[in-house]
C-alpha positions as CSV (number, residue, x, y, z in Angstrom):
1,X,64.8,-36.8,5.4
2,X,61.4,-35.9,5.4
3,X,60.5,-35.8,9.0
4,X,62.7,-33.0,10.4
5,X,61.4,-31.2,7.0
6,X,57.7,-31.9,8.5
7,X,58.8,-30.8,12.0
8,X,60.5,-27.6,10.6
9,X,57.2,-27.3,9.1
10,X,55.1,-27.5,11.8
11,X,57.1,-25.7,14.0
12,X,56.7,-22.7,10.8
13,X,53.1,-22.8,10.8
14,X,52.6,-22.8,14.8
15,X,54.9,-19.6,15.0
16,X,52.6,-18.1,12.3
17,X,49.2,-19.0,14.3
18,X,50.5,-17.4,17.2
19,X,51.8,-13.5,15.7
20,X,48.8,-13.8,13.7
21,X,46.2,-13.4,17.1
22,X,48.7,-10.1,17.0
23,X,47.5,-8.9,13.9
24,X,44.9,-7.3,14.7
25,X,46.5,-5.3,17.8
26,X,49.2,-4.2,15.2
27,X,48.2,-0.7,14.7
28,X,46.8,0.3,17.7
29,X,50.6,-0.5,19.0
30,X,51.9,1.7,15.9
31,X,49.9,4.6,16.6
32,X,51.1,4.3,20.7
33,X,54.7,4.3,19.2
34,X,53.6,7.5,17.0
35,X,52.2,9.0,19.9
36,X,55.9,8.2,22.0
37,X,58.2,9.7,19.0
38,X,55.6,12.8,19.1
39,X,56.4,13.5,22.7
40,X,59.9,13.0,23.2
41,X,60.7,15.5,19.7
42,X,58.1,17.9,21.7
43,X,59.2,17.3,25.3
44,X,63.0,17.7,25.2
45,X,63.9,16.4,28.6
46,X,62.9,13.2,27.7
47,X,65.6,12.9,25.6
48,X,68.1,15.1,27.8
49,X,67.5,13.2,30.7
50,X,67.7,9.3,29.1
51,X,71.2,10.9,27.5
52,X,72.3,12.3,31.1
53,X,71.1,8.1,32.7
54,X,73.2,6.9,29.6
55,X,75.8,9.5,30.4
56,X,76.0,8.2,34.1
57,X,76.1,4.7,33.3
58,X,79.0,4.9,30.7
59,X,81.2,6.1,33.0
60,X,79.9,3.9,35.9
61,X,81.4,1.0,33.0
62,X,84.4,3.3,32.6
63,X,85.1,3.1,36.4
64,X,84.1,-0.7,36.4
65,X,86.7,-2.0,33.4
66,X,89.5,0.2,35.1
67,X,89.1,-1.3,38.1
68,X,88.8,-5.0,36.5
69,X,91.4,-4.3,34.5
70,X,94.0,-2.8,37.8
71,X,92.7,-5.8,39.9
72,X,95.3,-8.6,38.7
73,X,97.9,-6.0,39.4
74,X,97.3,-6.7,43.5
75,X,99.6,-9.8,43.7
76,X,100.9,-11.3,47.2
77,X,104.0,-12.8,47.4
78,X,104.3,-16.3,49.6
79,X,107.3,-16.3,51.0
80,X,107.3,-20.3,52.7
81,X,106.3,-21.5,48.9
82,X,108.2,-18.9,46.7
83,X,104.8,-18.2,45.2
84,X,103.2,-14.8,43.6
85,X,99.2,-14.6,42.8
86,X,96.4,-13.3,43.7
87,X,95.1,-12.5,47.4
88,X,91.7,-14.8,47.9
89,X,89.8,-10.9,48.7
90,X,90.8,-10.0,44.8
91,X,89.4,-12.7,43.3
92,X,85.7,-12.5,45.7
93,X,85.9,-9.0,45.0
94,X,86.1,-9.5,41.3
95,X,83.4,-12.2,41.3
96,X,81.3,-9.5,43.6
97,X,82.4,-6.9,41.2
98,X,80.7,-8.7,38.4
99,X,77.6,-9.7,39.5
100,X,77.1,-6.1,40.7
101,X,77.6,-5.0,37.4
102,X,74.6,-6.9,36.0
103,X,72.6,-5.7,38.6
104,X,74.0,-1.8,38.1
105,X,73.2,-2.4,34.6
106,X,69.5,-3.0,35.0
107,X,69.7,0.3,37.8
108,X,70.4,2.4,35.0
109,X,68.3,1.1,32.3
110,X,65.4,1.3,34.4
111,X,66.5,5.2,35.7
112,X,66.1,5.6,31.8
113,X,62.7,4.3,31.2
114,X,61.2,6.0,34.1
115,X,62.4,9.0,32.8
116,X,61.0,8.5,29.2
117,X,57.7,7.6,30.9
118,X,57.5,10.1,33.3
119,X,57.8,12.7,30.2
120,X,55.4,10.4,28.0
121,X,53.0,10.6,30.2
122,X,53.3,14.4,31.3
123,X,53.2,15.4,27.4
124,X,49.8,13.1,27.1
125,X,48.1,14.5,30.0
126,X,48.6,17.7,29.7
127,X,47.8,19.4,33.0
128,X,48.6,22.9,34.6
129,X,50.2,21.6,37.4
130,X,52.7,19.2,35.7
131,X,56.6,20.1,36.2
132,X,58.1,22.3,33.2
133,X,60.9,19.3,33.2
134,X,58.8,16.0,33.6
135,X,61.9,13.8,32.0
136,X,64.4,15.4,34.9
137,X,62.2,14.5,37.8
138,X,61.8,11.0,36.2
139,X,65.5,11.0,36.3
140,X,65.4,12.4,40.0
141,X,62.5,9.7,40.8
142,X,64.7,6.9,39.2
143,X,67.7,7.7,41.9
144,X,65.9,8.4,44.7
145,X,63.0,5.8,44.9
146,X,65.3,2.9,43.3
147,X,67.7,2.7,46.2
148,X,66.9,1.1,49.5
C-alpha cells in the first residue's frame, strides 16, 4: 500500500540529498580524470606496463584454473573400505588454493594502479631527473615493495 511507496520515497530523496553535497566537486573530479586520459595517451608506459600487470595476472588465472581443474584427478584408493576419493591434503590445498587467489587478485590489481600512478604523476611533474619509463618502474615498484 502506501507506506512502502512512502518509504521508497524517502529512501529516493535521502540518496538525492547525499550525491547532491557532490555536486559541486563534480568538475573538479572531471577535469582530474581529463588530466589522467592526457597522460597515459602521452606517457605510453603507463599503458604498456598496466597491459604487461594484466598480462601477468591472466596467466597467473591460466595456471590457477589448470591446476583446480587437474586437482580432482589425485584420487586415493582405500583398500580396507573399497573406497576411491580424494586425499584430505587435496581438498586443504584447494581451499588454500582459493583463498590465495583472492588475495593474488588484489596483488595484481594493485601492481597496476601503482604503475598508472607512478606514470600519472611523473607526466604532471615534470622534472629532469624523472625515469624515461615511469609506468615500468611503477611496475618494478609494485613487485618488489609488495612482497614481504
Amino acid at each position: 500500500g502506501v507506506e512502502p511507496t512512502l518509504a521508497i520515497a524517502f529512501m529516493m530523496i535521502a540518496v538525492g540529498v547525499y550525491y547532491a553535497r557532490f555536486w559541486a566537486k563534480l568538475p573538479m573530479a572531471a577535469s582530474c580524470v581529463t588530466n589522467a586520459c592526457k597522460a597515459v595517451f602521452e606517457e605510453c608506459s603507463i599503458l604498456s606496463a598496466c597491459s604487461a600487470a594484466l598480462v601477468c595476472y591472466a596467466v597467473y588465472s591460466f595456471v590457477w584454473v589448470y591446476g583446480m581443474m587437474c586437482s580432482p584427478m589425485i584420487v586415493q584408493y582405500d583398500c580396507d573400505s573399497r573406497d576411491v576419493g580424494n586425499p584430505e591434503w587435496v581438498n586443504l590445498g584447494r581451499r588454500f588454493c582459493g583463498l590465495a587467489f583472492v588475495l593474488t587478485t588484489f596483488f595484481f590489481m594493485n601492481i597496476s594502479n601503482i604503475s598508472c600512478a607512478t606514470g600519472v604523476a611523473a607526466w604532471y611533474f615534470k622534472d629532469a631527473d624523472a625515469p624515461k619509463s615511469p609506468g615500468w618502474v611503477g611496475f618494478r615498484w609494485g613487485f618488489t615493495t609488495l612482497l614481504p
